[in-house]
CHARMM internal coordinates of N, CA and C (Angstrom, degrees):
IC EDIT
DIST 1 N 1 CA 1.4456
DIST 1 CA 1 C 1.5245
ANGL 1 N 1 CA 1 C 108.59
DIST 1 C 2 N 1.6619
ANGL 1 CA 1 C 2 N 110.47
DIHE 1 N 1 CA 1 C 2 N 130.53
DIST 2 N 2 CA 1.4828
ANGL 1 C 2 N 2 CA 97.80
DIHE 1 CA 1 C 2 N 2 CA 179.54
DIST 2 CA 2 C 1.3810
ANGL 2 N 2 CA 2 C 126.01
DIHE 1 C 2 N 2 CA 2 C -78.74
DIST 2 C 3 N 1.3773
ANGL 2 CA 2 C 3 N 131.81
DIHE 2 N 2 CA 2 C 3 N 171.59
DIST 3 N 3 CA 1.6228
ANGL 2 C 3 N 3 CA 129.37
DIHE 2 CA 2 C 3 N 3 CA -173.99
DIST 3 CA 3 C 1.2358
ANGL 3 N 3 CA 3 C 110.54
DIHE 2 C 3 N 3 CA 3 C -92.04
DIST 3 C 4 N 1.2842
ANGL 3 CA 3 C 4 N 118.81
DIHE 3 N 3 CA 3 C 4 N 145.39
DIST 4 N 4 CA 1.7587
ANGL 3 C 4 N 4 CA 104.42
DIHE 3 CA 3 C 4 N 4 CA 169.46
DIST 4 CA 4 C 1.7684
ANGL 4 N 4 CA 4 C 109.09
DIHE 3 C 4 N 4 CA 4 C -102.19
DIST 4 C 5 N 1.3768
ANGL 4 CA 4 C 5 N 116.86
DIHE 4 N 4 CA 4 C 5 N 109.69
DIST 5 N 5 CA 1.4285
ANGL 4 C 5 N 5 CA 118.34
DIHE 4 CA 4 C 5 N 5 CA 148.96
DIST 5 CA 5 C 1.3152
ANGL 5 N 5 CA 5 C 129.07
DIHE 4 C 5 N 5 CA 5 C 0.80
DIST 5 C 6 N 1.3937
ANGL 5 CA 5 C 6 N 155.26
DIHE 5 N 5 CA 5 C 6 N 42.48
DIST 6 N 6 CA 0.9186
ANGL 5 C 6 N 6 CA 142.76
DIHE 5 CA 5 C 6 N 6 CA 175.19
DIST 6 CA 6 C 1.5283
ANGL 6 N 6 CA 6 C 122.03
DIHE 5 C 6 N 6 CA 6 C -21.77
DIST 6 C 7 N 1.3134
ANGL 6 CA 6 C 7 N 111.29
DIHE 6 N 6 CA 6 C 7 N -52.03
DIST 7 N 7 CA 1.4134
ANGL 6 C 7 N 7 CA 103.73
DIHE 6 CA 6 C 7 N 7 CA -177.08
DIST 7 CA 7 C 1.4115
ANGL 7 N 7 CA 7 C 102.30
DIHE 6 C 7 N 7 CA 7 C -67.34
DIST 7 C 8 N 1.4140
ANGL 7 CA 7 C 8 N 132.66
DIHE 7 N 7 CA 7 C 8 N -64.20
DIST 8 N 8 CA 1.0785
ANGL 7 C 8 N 8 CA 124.69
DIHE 7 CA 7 C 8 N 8 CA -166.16
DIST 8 CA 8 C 1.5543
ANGL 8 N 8 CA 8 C 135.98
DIHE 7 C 8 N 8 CA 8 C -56.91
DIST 8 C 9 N 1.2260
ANGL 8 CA 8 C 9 N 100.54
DIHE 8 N 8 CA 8 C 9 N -25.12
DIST 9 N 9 CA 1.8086
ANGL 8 C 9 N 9 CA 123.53
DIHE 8 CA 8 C 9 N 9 CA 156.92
DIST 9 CA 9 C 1.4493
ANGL 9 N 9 CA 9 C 113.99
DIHE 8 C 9 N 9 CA 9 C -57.14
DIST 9 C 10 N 1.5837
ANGL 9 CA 9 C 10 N 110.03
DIHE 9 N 9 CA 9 C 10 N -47.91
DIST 10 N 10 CA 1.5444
ANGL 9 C 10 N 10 CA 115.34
DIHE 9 CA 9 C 10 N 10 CA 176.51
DIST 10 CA 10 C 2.1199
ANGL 10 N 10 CA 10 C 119.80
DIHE 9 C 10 N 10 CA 10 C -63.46
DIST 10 C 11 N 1.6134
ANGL 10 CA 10 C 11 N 105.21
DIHE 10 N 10 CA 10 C 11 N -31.81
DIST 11 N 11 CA 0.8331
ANGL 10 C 11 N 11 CA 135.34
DIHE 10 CA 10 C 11 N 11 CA 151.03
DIST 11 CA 11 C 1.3968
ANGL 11 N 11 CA 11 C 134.53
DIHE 10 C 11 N 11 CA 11 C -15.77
DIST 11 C 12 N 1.7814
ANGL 11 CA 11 C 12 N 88.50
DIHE 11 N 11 CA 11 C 12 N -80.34
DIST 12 N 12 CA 1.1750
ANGL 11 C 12 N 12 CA 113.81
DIHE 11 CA 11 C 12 N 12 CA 168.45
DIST 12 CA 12 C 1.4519
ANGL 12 N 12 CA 12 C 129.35
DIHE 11 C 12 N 12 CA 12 C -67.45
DIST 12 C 13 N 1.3728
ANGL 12 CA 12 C 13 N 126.06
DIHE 12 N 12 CA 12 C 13 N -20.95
DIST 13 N 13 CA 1.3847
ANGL 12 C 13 N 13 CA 153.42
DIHE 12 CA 12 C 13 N 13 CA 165.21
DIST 13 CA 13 C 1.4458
ANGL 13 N 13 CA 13 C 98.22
DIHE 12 C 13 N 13 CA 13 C -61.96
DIST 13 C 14 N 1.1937
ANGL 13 CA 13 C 14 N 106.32
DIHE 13 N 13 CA 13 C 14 N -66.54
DIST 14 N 14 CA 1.5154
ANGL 13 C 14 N 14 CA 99.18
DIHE 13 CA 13 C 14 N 14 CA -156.07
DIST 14 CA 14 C 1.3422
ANGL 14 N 14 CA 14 C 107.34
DIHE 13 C 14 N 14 CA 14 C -67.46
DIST 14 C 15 N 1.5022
ANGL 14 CA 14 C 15 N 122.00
DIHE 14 N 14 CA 14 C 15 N -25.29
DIST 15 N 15 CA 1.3358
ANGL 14 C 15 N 15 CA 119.22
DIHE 14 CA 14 C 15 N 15 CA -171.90
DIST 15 CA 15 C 1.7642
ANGL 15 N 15 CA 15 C 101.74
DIHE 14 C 15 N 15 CA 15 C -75.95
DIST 15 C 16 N 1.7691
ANGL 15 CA 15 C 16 N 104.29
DIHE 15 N 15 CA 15 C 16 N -37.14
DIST 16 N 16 CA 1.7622
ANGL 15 C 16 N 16 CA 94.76
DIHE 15 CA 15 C 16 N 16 CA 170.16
DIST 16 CA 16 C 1.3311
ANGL 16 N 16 CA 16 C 130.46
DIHE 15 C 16 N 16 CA 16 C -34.92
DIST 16 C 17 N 1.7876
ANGL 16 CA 16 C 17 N 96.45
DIHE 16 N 16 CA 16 C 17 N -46.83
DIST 17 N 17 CA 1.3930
ANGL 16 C 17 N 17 CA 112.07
DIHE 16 CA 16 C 17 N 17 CA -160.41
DIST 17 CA 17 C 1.5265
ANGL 17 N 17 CA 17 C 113.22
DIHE 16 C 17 N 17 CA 17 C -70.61
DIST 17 C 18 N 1.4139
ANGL 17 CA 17 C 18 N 133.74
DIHE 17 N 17 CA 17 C 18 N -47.18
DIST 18 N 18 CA 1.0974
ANGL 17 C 18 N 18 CA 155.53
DIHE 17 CA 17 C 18 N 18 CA 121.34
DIST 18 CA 18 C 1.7270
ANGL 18 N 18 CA 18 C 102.61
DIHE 17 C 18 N 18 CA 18 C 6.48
DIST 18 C 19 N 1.2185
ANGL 18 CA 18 C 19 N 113.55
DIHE 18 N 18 CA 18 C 19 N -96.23
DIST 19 N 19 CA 1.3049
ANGL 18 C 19 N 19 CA 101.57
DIHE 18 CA 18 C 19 N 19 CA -173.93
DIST 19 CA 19 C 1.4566
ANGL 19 N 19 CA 19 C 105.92
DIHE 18 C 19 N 19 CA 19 C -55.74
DIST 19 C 20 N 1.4606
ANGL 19 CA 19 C 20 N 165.37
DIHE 19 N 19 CA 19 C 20 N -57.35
DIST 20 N 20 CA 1.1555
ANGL 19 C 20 N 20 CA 150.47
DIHE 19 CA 19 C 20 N 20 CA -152.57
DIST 20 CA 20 C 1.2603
ANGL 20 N 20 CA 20 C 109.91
DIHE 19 C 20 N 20 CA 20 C -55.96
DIST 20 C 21 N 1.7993
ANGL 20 CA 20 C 21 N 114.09
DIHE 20 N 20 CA 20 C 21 N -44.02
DIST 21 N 21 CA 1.4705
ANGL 20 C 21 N 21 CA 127.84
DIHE 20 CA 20 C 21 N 21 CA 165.71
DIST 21 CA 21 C 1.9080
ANGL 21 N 21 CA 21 C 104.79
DIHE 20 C 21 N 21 CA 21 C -29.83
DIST 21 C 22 N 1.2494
ANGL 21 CA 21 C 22 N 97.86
DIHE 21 N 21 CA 21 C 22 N -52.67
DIST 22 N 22 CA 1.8828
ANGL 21 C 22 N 22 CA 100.73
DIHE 21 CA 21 C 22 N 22 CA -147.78
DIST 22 CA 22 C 1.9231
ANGL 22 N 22 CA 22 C 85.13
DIHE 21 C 22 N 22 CA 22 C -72.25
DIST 22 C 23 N 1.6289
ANGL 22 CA 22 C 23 N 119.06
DIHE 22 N 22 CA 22 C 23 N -56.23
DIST 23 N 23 CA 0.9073
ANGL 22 C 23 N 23 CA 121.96
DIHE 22 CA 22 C 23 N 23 CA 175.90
DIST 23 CA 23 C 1.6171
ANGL 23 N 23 CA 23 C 119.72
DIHE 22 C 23 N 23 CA 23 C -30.17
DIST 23 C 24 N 1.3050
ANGL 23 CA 23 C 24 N 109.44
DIHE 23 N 23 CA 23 C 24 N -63.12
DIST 24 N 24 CA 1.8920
ANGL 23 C 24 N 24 CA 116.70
DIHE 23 CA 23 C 24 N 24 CA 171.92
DIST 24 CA 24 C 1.7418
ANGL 24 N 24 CA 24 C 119.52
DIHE 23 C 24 N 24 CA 24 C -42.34
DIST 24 C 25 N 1.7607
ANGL 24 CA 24 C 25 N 91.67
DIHE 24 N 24 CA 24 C 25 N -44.12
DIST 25 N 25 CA 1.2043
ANGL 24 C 25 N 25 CA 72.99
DIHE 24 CA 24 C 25 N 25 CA -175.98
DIST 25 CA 25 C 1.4193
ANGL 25 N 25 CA 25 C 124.06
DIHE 24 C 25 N 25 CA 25 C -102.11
DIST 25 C 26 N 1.4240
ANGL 25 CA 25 C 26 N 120.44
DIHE 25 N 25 CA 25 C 26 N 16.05
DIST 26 N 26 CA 1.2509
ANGL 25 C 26 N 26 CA 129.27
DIHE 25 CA 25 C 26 N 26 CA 145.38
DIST 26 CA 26 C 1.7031
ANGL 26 N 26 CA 26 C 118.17
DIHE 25 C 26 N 26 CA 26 C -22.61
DIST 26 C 27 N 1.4926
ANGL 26 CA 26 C 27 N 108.14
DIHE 26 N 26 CA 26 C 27 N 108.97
DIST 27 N 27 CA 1.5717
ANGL 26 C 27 N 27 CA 117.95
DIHE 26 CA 26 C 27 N 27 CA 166.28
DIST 27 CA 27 C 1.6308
ANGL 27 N 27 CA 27 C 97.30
DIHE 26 C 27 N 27 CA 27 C -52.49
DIST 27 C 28 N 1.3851
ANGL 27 CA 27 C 28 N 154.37
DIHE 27 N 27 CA 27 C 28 N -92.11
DIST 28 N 28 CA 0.8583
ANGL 27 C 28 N 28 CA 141.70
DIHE 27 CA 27 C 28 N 28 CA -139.42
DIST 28 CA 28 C 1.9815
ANGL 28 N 28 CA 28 C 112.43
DIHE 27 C 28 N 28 CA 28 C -46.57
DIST 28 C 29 N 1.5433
ANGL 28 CA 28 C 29 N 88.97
DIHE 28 N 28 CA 28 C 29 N -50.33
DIST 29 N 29 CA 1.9740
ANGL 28 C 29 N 29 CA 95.19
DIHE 28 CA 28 C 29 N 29 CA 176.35
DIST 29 CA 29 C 1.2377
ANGL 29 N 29 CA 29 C 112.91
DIHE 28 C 29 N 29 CA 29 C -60.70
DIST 29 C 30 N 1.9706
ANGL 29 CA 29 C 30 N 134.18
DIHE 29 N 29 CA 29 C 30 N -21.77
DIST 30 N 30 CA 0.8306
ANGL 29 C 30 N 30 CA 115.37
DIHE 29 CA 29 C 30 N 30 CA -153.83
DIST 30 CA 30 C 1.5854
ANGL 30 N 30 CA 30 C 110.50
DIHE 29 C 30 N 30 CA 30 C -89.64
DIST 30 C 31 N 1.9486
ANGL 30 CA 30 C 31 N 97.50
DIHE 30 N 30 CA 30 C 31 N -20.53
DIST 31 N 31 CA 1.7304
ANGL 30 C 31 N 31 CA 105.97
DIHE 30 CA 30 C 31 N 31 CA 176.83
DIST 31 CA 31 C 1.2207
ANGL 31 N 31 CA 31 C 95.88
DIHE 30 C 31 N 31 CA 31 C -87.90
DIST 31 C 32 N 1.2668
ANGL 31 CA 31 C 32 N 148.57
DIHE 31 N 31 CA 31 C 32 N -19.86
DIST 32 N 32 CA 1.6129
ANGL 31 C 32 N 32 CA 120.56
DIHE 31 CA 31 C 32 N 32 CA -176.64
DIST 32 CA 32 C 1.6379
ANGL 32 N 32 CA 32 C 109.20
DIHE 31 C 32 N 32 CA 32 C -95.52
DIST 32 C 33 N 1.8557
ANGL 32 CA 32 C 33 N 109.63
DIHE 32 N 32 CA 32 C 33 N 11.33
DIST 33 N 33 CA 1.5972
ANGL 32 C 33 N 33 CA 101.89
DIHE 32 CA 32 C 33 N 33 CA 174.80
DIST 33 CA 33 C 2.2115
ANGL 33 N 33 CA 33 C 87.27
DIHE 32 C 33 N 33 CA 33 C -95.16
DIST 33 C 34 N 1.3780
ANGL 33 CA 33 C 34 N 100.90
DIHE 33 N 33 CA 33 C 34 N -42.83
DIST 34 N 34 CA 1.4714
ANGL 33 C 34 N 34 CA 99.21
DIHE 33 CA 33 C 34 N 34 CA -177.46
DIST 34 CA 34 C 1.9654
ANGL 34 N 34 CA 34 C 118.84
DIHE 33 C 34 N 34 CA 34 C -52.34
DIST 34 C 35 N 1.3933
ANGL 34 CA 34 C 35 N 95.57
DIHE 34 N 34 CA 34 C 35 N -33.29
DIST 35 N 35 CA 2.0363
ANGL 34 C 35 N 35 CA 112.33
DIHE 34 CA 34 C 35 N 35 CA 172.29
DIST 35 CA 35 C 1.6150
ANGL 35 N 35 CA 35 C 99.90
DIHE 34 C 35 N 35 CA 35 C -64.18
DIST 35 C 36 N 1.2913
ANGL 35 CA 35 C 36 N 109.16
DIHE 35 N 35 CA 35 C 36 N -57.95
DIST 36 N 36 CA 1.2421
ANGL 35 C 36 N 36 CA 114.78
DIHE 35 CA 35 C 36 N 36 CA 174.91
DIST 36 CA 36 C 1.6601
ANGL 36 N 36 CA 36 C 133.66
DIHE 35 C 36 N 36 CA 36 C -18.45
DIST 36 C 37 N 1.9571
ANGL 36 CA 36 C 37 N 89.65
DIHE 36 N 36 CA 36 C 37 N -69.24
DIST 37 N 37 CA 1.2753
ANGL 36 C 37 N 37 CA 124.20
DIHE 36 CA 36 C 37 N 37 CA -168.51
DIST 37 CA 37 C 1.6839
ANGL 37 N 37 CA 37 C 110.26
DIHE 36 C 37 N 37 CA 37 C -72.36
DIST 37 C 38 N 1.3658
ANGL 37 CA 37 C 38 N 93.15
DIHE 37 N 37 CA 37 C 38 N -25.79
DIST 38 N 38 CA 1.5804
ANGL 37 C 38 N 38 CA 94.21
DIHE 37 CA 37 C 38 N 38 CA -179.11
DIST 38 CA 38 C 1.7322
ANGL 38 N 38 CA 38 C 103.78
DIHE 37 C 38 N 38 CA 38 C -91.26
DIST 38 C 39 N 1.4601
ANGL 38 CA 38 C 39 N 120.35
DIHE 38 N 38 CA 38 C 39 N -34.21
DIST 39 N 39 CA 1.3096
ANGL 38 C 39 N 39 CA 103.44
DIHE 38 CA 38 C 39 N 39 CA 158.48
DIST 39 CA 39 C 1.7181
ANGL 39 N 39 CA 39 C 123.84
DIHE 38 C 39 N 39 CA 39 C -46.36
DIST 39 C 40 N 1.2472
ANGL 39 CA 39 C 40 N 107.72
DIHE 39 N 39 CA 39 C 40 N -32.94
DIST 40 N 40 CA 1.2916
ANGL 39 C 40 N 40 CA 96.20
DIHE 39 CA 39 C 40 N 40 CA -178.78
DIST 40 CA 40 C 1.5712
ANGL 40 N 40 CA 40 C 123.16
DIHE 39 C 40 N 40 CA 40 C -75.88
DIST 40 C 41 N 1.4785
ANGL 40 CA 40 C 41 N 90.28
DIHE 40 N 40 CA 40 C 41 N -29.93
DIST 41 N 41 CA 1.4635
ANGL 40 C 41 N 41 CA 94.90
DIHE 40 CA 40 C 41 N 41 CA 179.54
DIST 41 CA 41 C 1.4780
ANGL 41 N 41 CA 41 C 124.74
DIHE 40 C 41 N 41 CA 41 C -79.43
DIST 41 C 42 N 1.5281
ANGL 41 CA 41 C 42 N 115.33
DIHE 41 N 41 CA 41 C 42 N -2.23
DIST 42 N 42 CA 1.2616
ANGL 41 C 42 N 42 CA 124.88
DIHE 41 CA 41 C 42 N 42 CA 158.65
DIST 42 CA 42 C 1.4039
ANGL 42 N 42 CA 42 C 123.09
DIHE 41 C 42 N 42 CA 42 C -71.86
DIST 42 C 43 N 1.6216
ANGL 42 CA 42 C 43 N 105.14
DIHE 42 N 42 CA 42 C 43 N -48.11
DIST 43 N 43 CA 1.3124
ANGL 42 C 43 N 43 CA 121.52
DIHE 42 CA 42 C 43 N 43 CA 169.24
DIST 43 CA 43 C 1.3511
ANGL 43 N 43 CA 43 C 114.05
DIHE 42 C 43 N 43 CA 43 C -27.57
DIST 43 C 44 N 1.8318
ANGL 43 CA 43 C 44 N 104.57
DIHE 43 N 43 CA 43 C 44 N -64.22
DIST 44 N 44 CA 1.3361
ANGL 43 C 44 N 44 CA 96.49
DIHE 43 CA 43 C 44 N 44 CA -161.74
DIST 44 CA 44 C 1.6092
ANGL 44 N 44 CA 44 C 106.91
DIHE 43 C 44 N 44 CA 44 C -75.88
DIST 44 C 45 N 1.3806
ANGL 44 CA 44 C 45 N 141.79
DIHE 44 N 44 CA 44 C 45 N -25.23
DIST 45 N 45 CA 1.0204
ANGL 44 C 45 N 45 CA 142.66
DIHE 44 CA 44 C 45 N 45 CA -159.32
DIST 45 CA 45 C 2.0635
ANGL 45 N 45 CA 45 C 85.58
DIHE 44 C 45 N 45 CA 45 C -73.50
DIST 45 C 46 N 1.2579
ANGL 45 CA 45 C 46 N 116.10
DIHE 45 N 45 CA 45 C 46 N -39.77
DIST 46 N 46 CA 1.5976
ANGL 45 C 46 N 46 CA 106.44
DIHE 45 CA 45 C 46 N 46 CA -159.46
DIST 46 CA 46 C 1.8205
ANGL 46 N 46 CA 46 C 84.67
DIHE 45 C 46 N 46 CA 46 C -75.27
DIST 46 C 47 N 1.1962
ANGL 46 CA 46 C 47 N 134.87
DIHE 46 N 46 CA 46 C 47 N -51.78
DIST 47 N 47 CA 1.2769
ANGL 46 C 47 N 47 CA 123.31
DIHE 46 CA 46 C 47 N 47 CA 162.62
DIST 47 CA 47 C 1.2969
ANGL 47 N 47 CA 47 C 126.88
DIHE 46 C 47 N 47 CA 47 C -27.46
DIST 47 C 48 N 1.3634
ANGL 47 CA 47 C 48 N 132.86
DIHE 47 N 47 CA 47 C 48 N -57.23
DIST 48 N 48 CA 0.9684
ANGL 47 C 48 N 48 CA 124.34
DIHE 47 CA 47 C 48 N 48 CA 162.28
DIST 48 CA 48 C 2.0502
ANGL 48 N 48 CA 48 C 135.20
DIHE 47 C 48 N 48 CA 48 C -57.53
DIST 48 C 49 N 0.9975
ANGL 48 CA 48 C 49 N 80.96
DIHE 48 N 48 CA 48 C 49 N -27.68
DIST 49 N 49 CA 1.6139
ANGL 48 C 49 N 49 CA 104.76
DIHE 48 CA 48 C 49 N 49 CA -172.74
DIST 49 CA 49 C 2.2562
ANGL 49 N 49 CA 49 C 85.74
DIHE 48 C 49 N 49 CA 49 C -63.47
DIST 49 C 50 N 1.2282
ANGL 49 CA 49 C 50 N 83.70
DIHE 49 N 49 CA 49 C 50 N -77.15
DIST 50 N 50 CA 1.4633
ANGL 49 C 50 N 50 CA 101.69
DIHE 49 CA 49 C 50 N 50 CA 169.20
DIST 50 CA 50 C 2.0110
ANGL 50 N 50 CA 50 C 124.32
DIHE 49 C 50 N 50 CA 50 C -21.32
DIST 50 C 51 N 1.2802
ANGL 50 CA 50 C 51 N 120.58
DIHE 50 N 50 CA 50 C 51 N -31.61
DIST 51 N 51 CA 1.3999
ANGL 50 C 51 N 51 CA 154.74
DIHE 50 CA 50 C 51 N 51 CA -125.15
DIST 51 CA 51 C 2.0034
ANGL 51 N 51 CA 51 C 70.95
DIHE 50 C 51 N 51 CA 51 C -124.16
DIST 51 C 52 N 1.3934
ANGL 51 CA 51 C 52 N 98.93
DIHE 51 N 51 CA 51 C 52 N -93.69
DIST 52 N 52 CA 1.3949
ANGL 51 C 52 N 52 CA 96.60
DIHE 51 CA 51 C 52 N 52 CA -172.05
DIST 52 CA 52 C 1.1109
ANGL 52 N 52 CA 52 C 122.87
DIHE 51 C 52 N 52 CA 52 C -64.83
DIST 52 C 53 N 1.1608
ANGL 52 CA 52 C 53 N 130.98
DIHE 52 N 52 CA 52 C 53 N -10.03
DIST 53 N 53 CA 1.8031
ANGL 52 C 53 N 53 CA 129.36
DIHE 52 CA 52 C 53 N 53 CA 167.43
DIST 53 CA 53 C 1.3079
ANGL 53 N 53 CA 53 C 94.40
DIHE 52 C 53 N 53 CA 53 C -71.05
DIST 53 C 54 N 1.4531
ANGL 53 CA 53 C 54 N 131.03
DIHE 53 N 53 CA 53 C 54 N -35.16
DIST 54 N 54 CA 1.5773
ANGL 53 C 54 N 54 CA 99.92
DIHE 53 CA 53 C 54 N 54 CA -169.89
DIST 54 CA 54 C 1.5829
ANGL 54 N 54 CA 54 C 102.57
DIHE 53 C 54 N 54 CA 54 C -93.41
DIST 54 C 55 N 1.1694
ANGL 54 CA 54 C 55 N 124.51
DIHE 54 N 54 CA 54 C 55 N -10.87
DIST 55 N 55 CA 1.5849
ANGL 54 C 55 N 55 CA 124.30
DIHE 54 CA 54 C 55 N 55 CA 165.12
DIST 55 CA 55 C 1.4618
ANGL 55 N 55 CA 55 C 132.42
DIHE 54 C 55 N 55 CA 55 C -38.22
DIST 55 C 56 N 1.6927
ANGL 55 CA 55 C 56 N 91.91
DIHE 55 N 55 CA 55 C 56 N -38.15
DIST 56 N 56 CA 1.2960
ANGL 55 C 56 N 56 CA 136.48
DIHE 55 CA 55 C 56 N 56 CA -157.61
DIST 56 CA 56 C 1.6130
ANGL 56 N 56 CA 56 C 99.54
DIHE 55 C 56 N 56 CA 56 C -73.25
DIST 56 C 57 N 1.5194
ANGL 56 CA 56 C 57 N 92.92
DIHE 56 N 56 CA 56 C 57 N -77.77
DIST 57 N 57 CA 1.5313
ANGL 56 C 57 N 57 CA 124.11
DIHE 56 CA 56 C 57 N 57 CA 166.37
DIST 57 CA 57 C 1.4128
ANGL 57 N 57 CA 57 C 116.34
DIHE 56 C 57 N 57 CA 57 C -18.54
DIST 57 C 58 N 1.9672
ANGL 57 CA 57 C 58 N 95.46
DIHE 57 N 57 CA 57 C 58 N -69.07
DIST 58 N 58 CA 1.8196
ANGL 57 C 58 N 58 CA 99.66
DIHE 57 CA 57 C 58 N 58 CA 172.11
DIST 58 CA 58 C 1.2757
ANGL 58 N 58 CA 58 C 122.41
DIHE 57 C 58 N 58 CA 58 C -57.33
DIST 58 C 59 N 1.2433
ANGL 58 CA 58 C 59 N 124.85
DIHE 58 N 58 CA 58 C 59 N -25.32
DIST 59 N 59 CA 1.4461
ANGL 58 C 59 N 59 CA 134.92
DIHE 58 CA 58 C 59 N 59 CA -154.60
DIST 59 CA 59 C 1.7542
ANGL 59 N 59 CA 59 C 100.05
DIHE 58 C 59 N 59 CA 59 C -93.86
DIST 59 C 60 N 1.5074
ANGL 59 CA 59 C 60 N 116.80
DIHE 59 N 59 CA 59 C 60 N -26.26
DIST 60 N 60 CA 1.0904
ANGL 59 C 60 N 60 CA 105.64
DIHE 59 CA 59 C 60 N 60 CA 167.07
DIST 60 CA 60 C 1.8161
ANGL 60 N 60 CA 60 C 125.27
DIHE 59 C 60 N 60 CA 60 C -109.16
DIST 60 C 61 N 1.2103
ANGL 60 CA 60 C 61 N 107.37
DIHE 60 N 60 CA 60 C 61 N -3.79
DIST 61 N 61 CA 1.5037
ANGL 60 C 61 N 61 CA 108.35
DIHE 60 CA 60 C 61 N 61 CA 169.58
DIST 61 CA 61 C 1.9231
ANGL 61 N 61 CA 61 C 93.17
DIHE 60 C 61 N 61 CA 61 C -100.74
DIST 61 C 62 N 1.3919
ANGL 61 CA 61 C 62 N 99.76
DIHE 61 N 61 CA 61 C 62 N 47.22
DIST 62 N 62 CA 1.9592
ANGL 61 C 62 N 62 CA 90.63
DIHE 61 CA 61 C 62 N 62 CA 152.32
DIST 62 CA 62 C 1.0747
ANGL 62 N 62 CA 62 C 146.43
DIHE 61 C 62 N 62 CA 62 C -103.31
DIST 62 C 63 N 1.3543
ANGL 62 CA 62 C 63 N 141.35
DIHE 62 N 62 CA 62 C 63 N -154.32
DIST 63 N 63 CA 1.4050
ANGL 62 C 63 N 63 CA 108.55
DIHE 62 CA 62 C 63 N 63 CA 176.26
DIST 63 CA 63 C 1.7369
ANGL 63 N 63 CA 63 C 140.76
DIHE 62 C 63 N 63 CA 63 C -60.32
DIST 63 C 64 N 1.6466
ANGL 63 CA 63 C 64 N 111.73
DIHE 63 N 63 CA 63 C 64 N 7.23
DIST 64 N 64 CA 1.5432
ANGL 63 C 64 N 64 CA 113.97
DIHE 63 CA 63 C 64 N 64 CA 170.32
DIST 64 CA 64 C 0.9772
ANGL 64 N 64 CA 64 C 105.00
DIHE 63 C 64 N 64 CA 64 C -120.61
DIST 64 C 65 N 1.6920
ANGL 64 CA 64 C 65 N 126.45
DIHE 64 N 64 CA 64 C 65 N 4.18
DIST 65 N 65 CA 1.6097
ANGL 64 C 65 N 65 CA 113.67
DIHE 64 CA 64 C 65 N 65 CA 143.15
DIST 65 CA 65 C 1.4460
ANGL 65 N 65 CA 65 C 127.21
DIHE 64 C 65 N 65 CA 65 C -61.29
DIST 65 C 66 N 1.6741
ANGL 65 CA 65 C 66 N 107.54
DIHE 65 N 65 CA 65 C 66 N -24.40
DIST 66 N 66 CA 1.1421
ANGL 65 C 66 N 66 CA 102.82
DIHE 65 CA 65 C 66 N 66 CA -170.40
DIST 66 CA 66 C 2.0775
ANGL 66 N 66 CA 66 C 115.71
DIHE 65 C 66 N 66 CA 66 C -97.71
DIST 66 C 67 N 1.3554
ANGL 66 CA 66 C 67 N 103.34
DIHE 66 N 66 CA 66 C 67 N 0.39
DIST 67 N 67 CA 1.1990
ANGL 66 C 67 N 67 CA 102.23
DIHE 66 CA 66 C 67 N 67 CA 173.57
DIST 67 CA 67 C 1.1862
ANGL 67 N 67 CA 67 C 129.81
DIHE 66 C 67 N 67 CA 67 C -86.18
DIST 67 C 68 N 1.4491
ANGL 67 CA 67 C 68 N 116.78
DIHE 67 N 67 CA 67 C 68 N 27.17
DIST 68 N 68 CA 1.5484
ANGL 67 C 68 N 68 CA 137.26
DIHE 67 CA 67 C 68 N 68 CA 151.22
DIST 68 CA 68 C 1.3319
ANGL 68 N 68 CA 68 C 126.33
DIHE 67 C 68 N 68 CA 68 C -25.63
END
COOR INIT
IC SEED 1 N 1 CA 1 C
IC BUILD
């Protein structure tokens, strides 16, 4: 069974960590995580919006919608 390197695993980590750092703080990543975030946060608001329109919907095709 082979050994795993400790140092060199630790190594390798730290050099990951390091670059993800430089990556994050990249101006270009930092407005398309903020574009992002606000897509999402639209999302959920049109989700929700969505949620009570069909509440709405059920609540008025019920049983004295249908006694037409």
């Amino acid at each position: 069974m082979a050994r795993i390197n400790k140092a060199a695993l630790i190594a390798d980590v730290a050099q990951v960590a390091v670059r993800a750092h430089v990556v994050a703080q990249d101006p270009a990543v930092a407005k398309a995580a903020r574009v992002a975030l606000d897509d999402v946060i639209r999302a959920g608001q049109s989700t929700a919006d969505l949620g009570r329109e069909v509440v709405d919907a059920w609540n008025r095709a019920g049983p004295a919608a249908r006694r037409i």
